[in-house]
C-alpha positions as CSV (number, residue, x, y, z in Angstrom):
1,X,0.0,0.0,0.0
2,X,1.7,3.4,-0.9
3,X,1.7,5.7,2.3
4,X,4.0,8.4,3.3
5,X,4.7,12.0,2.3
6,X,5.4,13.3,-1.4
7,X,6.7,16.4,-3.1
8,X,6.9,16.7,-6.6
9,X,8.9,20.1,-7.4
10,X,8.2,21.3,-11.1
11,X,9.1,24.2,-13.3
12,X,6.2,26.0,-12.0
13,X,5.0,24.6,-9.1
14,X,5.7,22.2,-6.2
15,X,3.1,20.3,-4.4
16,X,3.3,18.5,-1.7
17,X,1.0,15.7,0.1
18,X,0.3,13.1,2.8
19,X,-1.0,10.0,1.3
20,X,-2.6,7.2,3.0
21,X,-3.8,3.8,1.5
22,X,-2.7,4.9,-2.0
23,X,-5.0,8.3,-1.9
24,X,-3.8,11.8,-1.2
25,X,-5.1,12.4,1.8
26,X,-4.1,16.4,2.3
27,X,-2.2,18.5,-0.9
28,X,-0.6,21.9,-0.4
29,X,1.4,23.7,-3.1
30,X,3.1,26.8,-3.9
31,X,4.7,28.7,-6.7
32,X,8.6,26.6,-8.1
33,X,11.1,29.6,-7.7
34,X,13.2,28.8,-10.4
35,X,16.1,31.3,-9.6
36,X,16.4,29.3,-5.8
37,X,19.5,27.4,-4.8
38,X,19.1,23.5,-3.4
39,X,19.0,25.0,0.2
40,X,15.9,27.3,-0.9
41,X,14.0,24.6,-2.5
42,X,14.4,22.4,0.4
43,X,13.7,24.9,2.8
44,X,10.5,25.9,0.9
45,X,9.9,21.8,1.3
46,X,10.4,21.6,4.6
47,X,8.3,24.7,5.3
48,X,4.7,23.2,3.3
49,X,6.1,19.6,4.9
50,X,5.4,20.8,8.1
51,X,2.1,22.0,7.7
52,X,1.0,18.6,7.0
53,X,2.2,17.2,10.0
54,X,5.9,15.8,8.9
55,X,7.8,14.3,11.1
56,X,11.9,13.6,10.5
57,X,12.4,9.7,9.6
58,X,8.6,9.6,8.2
59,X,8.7,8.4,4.3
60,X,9.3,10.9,2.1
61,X,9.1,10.5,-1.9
62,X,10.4,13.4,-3.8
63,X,10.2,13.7,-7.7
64,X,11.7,16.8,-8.9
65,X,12.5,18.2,-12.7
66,X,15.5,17.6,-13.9
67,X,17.9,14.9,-14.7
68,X,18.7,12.7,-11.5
69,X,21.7,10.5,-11.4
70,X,21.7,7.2,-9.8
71,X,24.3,8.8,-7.0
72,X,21.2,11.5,-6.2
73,X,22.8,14.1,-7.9
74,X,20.6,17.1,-9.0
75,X,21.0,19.2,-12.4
76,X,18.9,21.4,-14.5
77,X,18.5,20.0,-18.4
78,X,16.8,23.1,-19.1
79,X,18.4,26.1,-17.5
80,X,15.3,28.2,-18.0
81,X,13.3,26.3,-15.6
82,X,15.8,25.5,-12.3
83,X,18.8,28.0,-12.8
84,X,20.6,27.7,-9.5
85,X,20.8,23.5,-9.5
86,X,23.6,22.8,-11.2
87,X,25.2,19.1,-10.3
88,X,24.3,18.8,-6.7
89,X,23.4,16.1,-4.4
90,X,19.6,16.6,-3.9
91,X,19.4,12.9,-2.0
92,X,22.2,13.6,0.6
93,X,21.0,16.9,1.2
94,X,17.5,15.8,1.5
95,X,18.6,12.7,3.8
96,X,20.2,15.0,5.9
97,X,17.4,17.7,6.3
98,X,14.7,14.8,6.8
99,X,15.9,11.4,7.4
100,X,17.0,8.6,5.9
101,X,13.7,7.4,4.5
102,X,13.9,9.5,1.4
103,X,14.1,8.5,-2.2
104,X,13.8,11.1,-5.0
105,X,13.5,10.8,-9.0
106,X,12.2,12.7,-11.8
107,X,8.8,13.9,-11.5
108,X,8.0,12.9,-15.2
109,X,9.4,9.4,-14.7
110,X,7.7,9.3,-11.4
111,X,4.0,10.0,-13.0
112,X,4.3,7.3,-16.0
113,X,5.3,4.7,-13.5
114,X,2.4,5.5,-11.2
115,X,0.3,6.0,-14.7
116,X,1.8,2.7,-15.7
117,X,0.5,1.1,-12.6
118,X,-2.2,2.6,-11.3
119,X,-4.0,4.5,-13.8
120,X,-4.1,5.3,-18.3
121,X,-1.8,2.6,-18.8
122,X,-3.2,-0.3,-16.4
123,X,-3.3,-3.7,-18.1
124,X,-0.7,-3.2,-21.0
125,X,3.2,-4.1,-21.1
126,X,5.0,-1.1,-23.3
127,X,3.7,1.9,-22.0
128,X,4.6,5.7,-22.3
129,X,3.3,9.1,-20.6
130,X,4.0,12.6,-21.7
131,X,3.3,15.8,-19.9
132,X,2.6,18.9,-21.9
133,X,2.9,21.9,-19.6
134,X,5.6,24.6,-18.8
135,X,7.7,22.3,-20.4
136,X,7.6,18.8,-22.1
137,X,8.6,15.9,-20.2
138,X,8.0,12.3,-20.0
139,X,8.4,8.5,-19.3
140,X,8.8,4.7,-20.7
141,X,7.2,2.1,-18.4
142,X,8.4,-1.7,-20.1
143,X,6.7,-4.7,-18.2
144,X,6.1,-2.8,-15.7
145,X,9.2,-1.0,-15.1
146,X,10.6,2.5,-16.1
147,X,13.4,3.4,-18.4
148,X,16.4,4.7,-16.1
149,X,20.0,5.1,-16.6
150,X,23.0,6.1,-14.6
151,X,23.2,9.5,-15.9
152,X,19.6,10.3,-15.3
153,X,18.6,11.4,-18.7
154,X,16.5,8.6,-19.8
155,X,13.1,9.6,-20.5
156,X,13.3,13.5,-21.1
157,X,11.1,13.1,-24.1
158,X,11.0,16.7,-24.6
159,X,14.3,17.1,-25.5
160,X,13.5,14.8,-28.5
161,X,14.8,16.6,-31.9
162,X,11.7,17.6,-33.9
163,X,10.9,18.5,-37.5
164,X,8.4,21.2,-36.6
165,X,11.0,22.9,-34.6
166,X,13.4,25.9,-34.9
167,X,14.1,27.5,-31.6
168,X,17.0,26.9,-29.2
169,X,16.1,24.9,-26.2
170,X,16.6,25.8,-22.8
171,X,18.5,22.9,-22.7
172,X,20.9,24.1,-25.4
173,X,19.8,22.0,-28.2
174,X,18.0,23.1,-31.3
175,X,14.8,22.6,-32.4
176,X,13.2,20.3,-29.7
177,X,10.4,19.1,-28.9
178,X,10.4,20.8,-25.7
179,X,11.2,24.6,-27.7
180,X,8.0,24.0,-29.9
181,X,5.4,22.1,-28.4
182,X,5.5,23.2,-25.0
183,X,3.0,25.8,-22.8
184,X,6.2,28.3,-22.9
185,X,6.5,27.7,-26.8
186,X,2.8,28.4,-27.2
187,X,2.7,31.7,-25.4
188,X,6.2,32.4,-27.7
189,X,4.5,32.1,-30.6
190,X,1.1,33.0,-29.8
191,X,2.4,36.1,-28.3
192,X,-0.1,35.6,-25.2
193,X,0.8,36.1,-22.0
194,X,1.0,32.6,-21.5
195,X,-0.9,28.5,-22.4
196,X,-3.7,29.5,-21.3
197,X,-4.1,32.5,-22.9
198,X,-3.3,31.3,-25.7
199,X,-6.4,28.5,-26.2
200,X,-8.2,31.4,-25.0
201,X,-7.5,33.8,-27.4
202,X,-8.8,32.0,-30.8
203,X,-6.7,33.9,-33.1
204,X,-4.7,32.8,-35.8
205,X,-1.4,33.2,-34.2
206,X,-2.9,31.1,-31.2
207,X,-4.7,28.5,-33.3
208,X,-1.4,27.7,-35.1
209,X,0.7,27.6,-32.5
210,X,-1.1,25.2,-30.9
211,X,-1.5,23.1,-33.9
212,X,2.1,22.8,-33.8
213,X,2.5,21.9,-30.1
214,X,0.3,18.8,-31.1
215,X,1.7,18.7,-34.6
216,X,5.2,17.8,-32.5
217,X,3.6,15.5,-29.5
218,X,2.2,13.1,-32.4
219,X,5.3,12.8,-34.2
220,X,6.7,12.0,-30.8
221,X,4.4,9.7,-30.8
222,X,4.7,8.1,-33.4
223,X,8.4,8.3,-33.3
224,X,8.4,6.4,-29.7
225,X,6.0,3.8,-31.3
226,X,8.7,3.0,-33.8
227,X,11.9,2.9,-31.0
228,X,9.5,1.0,-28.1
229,X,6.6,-1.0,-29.5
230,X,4.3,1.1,-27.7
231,X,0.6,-0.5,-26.5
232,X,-0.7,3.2,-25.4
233,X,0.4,6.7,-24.4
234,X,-1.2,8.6,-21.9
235,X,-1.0,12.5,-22.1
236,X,-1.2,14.8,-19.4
237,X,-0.1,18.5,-17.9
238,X,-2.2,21.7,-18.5
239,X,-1.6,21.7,-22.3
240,X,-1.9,17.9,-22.6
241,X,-5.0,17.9,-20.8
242,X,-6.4,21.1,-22.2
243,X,-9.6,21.1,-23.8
244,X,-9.1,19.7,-27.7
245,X,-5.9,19.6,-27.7
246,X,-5.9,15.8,-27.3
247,X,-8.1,15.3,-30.6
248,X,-5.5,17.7,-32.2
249,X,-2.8,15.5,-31.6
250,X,-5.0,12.4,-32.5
251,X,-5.7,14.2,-35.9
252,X,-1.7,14.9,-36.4
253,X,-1.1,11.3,-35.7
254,X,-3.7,10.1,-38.1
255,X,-1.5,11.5,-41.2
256,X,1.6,8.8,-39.4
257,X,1.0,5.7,-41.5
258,X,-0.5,3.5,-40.0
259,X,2.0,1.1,-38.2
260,X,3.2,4.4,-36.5
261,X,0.3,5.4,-35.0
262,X,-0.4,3.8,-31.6
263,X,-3.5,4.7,-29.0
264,X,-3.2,8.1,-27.0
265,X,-5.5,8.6,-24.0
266,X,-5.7,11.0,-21.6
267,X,-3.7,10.8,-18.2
268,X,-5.9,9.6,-15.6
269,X,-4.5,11.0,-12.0
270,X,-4.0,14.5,-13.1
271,X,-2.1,16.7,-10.2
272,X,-1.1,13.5,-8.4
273,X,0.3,10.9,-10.6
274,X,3.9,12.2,-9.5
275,X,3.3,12.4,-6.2
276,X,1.9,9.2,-6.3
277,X,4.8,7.2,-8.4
278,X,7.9,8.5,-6.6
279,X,6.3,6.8,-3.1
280,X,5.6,3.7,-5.6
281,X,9.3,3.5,-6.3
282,X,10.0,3.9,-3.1
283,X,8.1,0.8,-2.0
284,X,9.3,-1.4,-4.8
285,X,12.9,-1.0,-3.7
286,X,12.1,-1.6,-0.1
């Protein structure tokens, strides 16, 4: 049964949540400041931790953005999003601030294992999630177990070259998926405040850019279908889950041929699927 605490620290915000008997039982969040050092974040941690009743040694899941090495170390792909974290070792300093019952991942690979598991991918073996939000992120699930590597980079989808694209990535690439099809590349060429404003606004600057986003999520698509076998995709964030933008990416992917295309659904535990899956790994590898 998944219990314990949970944090999941992303480019915009971090949430944080008591969950007992595999439910989020209490959720607090507050605004990511992207410009913080590690000893800001985790103070900002500790601070909504406490609120929900924390206690040092209880279990504690964290799932941050960002690559995540298998020594714990901590660095920014995109410098954009975390500019102060730069190499350090986010699972030391965390086991020092609140015990030794920590574990910590990526929050992307975090939510398609507890996808995988517990929700849009239940009941099939090759399984992928993407988040469309701030930023585009991701995760494989294979019988039942995510893609991981030593350096941490496996599974930052976003960072995926694509065909549609032409800007330079936060992460210094060019032409990514991330830099064209995510809620920061919408608002970019939209020229909207930001996402939201953008499906909002119904002009032809916003109506193509978000064609594009989805334009570049089914290729991805299509493209992970050909590298993975994939039974189904699940899509979430506040882009991915935003209304129509689903069937637009289901319309791009219809113009793949047809052994490229491969079932896309929408995500099905929304804000918690991160918060959820890091306090899943942690249980597996108890």
């Amino acid at each position: 049964m998944i219990e314990g605490y949970a944090i999941d620290l992303g480019g915009t915000k971090t949430a944080v949540a008591r969950v007992i008997a595999g439910r989020v039982d209490a959720r607090l969040q507050a605004p990511t400041n992207g410009d913080a050092t590690i000893s800001q974040q985790i103070d900002m941690m500790a601070e909504l931790l406490g609120k929900l009743g924390f206690q040092t040694g209880d279990k504690l899941g964290v799932a941050v953005a960002g690559r995540v090495d298998a020594a714990g170390r901590w660095q920014a792909v995109n410098a954009r999003t975390l500019s102060q974290i730069g190499g350090e070792n986010l699972l030391e300093s965390l086991r020092h601030r609140f015990g030794n019952n920590v574990s910590v991942m990526n929050d992307a690979a975090a939510a398609a294992l507890a996808e995988a598991k517990l929700g849009a991918g239940k009941g099939v073996d090759h399984f992928a999630y993407l988040t469309v939000s701030t930023g585009v992120g991701g995760g494989i699930v294979l019988n039942g177990r995510p893609v991981q590597s030593t350096n941490g980079l496996a599974g930052h989808l976003g960072f995926v070259s694509s065909p549609l694209g032409r800007d330079v990535c936060g992460s210094g690439r060019t032409g990514t998926v991330e830099s064209t099809a995510s809620g920061r590349a919408i608002a970019r060429a939209a020229e909207t405040a930001d996402a939201k404003a953008a499906f909002e606004a119904d002009t032809p600057l916003a109506r193509a850019a978000i064609d594009r986003s989805a334009g570049a999520i089914a290729r991805l698509c299509a493209d992970l279908n050909a590298i993975f076998g994939l039974d189904r995709v699940a899509l979430g964030g506040s882009v991915g889950l935003a209304p129509g933008y689903l069937q637009r990416v289901l319309s791009n992917l219809e113009t793949e041929p047809e052994l490229f295309r491969v079932a896309v659904v929408p995500a099905a535990l929304g804000h918690d699927s991160a918060l959820l899956g890091v306090l899943l790994t942690q249980g597996e590898k108890e």
